[in-house]
N, C-alpha and C positions, 0 to 999 in steps of 0.2 A: 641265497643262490636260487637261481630257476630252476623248476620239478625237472625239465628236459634237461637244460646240461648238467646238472646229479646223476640222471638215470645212465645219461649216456656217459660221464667219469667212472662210474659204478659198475656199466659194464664194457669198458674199456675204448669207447668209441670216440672217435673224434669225429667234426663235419663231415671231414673228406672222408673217413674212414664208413661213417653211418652212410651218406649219400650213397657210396658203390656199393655197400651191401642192401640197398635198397634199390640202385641202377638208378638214381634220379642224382642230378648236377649239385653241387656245393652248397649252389647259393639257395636252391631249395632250403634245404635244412637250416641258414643261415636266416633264411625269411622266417620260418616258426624260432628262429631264438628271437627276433624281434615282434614275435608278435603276431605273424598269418599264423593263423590256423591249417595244419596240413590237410591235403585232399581227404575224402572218405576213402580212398584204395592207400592212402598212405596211411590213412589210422590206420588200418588193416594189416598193413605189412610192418606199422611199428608193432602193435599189439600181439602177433605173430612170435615181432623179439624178444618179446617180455617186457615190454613198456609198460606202464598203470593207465588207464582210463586220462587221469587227469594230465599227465605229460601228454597225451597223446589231444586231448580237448582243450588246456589251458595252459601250453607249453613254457610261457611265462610266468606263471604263476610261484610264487616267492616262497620257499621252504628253509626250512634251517637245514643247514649242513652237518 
């Protein structure tokens, strides 16, 4: 499973759910599942939520569940 959709299962978020508590659109958040790297004000406000480092830098990045 990817470091980001764990952290965000983990802490109960879905896209659409993450996206408004951040105030940025769906497909935002839907882009770093594939792959973009979020902005530096978005690392910010994930990090903010309690994200790691590496969800927030390598949102793909492939962890065990």
């Amino acid at each position: 499973m990817q470091i980001l959709k764990k952290e965000m299962k983990l802490m109960g978020y879905t896209a659409k759910s993450l996206a408004d508590r951040l105030g940025l659109s769906s497909p935002s958040v839907h882009a770093w599942m594939n792959g973009i790297k979020p902005s530096p004000s978005s690392i910010l406000k994930l990090k903010q939520l309690g994200f790691s480092d590496t969800a927030c830098l390598d949102p793909r990045k492939e962890v065990e569940v």
